[in-house]
C-alpha positions in Angstrom: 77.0 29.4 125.2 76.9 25.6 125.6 77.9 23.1 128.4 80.3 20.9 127.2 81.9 18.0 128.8 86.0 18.1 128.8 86.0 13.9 128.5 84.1 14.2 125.5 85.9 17.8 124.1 89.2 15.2 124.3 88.9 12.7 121.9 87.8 15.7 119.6 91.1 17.1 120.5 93.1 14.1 120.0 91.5 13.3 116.7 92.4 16.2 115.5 95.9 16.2 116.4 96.3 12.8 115.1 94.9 14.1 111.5 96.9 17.7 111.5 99.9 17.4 113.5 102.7 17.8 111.1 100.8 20.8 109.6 99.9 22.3 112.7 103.9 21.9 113.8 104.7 23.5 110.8 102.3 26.7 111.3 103.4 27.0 115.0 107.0 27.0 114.3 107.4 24.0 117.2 111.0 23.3 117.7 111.6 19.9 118.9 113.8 17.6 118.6 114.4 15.7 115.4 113.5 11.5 114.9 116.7 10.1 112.9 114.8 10.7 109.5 115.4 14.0 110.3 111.6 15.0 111.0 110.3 16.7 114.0 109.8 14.5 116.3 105.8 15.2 117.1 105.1 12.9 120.3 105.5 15.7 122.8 104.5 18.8 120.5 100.9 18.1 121.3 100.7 19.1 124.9 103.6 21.7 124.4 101.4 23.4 121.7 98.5 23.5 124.0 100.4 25.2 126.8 101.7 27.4 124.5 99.5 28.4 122.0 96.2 26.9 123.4 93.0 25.0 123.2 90.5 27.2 121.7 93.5 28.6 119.1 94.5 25.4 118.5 91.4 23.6 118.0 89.5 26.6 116.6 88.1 24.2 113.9 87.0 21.6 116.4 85.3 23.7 118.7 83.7 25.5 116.1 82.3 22.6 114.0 81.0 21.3 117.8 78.9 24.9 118.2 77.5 24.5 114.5 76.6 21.0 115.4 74.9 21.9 118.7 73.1 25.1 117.2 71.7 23.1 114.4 70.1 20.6 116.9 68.3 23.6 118.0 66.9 25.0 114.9 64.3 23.6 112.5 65.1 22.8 108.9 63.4 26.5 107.8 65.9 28.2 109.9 68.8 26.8 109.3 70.8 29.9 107.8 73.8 29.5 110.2 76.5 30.3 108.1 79.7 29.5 111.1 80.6 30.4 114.5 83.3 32.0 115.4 85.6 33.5 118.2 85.3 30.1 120.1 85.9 30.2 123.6 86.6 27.5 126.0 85.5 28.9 129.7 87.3 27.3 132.7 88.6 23.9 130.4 90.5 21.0 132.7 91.1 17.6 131.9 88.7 16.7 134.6 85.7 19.1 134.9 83.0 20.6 132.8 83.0 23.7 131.1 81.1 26.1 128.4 81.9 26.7 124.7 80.9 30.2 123.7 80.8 31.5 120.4 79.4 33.9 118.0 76.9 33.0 115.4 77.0 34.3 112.3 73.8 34.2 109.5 74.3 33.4 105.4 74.8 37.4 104.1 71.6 38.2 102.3 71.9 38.0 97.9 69.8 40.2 95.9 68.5 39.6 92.9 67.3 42.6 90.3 65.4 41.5 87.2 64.6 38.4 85.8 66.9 35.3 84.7 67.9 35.5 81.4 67.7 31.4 80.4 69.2 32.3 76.8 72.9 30.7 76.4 74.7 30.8 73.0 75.7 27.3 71.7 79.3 27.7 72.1 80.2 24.5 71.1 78.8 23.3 67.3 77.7 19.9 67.2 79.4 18.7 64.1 78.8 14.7 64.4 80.3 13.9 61.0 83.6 16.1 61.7 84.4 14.4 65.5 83.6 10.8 63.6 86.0 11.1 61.3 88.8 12.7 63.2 88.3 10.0 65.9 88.6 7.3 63.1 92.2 9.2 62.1 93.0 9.1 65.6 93.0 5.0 65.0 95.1 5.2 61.8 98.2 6.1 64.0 97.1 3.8 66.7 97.0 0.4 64.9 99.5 -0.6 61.8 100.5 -4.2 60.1 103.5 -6.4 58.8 103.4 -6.2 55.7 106.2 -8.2 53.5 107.9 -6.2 50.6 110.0 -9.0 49.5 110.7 -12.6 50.2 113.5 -13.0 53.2 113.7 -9.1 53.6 112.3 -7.8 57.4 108.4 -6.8 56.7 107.7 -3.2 56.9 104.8 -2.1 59.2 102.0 0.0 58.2 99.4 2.0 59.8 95.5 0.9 58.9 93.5 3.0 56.4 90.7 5.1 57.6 87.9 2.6 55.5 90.0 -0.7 56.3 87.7 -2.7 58.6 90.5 -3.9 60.3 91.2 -1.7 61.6 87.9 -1.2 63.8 88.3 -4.9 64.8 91.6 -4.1 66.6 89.4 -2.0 68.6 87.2 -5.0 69.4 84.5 -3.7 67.1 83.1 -5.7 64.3 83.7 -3.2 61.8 83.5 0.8 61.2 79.6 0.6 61.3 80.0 -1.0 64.5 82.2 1.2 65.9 80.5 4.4 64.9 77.4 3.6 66.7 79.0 3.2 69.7 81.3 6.1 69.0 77.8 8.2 68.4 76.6 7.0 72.1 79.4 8.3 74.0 80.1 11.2 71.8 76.2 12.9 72.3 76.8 11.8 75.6 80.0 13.5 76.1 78.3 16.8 73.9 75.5 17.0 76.2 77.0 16.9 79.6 79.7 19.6 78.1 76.3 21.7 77.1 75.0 21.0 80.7 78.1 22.3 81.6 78.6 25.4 80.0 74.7 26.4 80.2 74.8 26.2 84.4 78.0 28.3 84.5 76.7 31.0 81.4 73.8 32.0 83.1 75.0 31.6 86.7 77.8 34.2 85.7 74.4 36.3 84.9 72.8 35.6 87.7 75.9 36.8 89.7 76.6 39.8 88.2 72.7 41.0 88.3 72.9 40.3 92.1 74.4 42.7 95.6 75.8 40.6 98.2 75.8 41.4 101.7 79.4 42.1 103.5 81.1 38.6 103.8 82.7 38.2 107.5 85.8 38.2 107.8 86.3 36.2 109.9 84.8 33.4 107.4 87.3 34.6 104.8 89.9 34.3 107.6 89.3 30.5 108.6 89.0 28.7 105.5 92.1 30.6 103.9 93.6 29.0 107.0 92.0 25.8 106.0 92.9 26.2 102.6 96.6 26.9 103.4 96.6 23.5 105.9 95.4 21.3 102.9 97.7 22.5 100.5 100.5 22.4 102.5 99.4 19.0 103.8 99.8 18.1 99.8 103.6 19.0 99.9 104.7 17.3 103.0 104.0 20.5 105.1 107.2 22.4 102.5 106.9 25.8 102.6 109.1 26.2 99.7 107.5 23.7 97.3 104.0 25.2 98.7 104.9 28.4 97.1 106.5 27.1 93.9 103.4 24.8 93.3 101.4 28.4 93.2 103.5 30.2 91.6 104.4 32.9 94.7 107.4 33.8 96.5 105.9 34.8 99.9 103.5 33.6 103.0 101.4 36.9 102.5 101.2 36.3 98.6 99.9 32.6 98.8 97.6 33.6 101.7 96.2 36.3 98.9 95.7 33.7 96.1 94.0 31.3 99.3 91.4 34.3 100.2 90.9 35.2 96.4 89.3 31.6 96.1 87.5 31.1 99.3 85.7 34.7 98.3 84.9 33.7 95.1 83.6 30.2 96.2 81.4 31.7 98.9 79.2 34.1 96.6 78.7 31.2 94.5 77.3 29.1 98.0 75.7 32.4 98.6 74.0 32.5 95.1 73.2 28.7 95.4 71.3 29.5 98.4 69.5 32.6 96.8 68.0 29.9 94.1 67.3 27.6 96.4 64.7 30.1 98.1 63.5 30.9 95.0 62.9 27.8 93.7 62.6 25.2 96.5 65.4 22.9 95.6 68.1 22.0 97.7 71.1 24.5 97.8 73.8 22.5 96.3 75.1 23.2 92.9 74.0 19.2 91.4 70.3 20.1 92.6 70.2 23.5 91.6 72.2 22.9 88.0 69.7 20.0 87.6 66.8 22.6 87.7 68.3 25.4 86.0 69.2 23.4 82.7 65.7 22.5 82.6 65.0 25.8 81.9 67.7 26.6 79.2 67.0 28.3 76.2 69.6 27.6 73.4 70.1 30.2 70.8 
């Protein structure tokens, strides 16, 4: 439970609104009256929705994200396993007096690990230098071609560079094919090893995972991002239903909520295994700090 001023709750509120209306119309079904463009009008649905639906369902994300921030002024940086609040409350709100926001506080779910980490990952990609040059350098042939006159007074016919023609480097502001194939090596072994990084992180991460029990996610986590998931995307389509569902390839509400919750599950026992290594290994539990470490420790076979 914490004390809460409504002046300061209000700008919060407002914020919000200002950021989510048309989205928040859309959800509520709010039947207004229609601006000449044919929208709803939203200038009045604010208030309206808050009589009708109400603060804390209304602004279930604001009041929430103001309980996380207040717990976590509260707790030291060893404790801070507070995965969300939920079940918001807002106890005797007014426009003019003070009031308490109560909610429930829920803990990461516990990860376990059995055995050890297997750091072996099979070179899925071969690194065949010689092969990418020269298919890169037949890339060019179609890119660049010449005039080139077959007989006097007749219209020249054009015709694409040769692979070894120098020329044809130089139209790629290089000062010929030497040139351009050290560069080309540069950014290719760059390219090669960040795609290595890559695919090491998610090969033995995918081990990792399926060597591990997770703890019960709450539902009521899965519950609120799907909902957030479901106001972004439909925030992308100019809050259309119809084109929401088409864009996803599903023909009802229940049926894009599914695909929503498939992907907020799946996001939140990788957060959960991100925060199992950080634990472990002392780094800090996002996926740049913990892939960094991990590929350190890679074992190519």
């Amino acid at each position: 439970m914490q004390k809460a001023s409504t002046q300061a709750l209000r700008p919060l509120f407002d914020e919000y609104w200002s950021n989510h209306s048309e989205a928040l119309v859309s959800i509520y079904k709010y039947k207004g009256k229609k601006s000449k463009g044919g929208s709803i009008d939203t200038s009045k649905a604010q208030g309206s929705l808050e009589s009708t639906v109400g603060f804390e369902k209304l602004y279930q994300n604001v009041l929430a994200d103001f309980a996380l921030k207040t717990i976590n002024e509260h707790l030291t940086p060893e404790k801070k396993s507070v995965m969300f609040v939920a079940d918001v409350r807002l106890n005797s709100y007014t426009e003019t007096d003070e009031c308490f926001v109560i909610a429930v506080v829920f803990l990461w779910p516990e990860m376990t690990f059995d055995g050890e980490i297997d750091y072996h990952v099979e070179r899925k990609i071969p690194r065949d230098f010689d092969a990418a040059f020269e298919q890169q350098c037949k890339n060019l042939t179609f890119k660049h071609r010449i005039a080139k006159e077959v007989a006097e007074g007749s219209e020249p016919e054009f015709i694409y560079l040769e692979i070894d023609d120098d020329q044809l480097y130089v139209a790629e502001g290089f000062e010929n094919k030497e040139a351009f194939k050290q560069t080309f090596d540069l950014q290719w072994n760059a390219y090669m090893d960040n795609s290595d990084k890559h695919f090491a992180f998610e090969a033995i991460f995918d081990k990792i995972i399926q060597q591990s029990h997770f703890e019960s996610i709450p539902q009521k986590w899965l519950e609120v991002n799907t909902d957030a998931f479901l106001i972004r995307h439909l925030q992308s389509v100019g809050n259309d239903k119809k084109k929401a569902m088409e864009v996803l390839g599903v023909k009802t509400d229940e049926q894009m909520r599914h695909k929503f919750a498939g992907e907020v599950y799946r996001q939140t026992i990788h957060q959960m295994s991100l925060n199992w290594y950080s634990d472990k290994f002392g780094v800090p539990a996002d996926e740049l700090s913990v892939s960094s470490d991990l590929i350190e420790k890679v074992i190519w076979v």
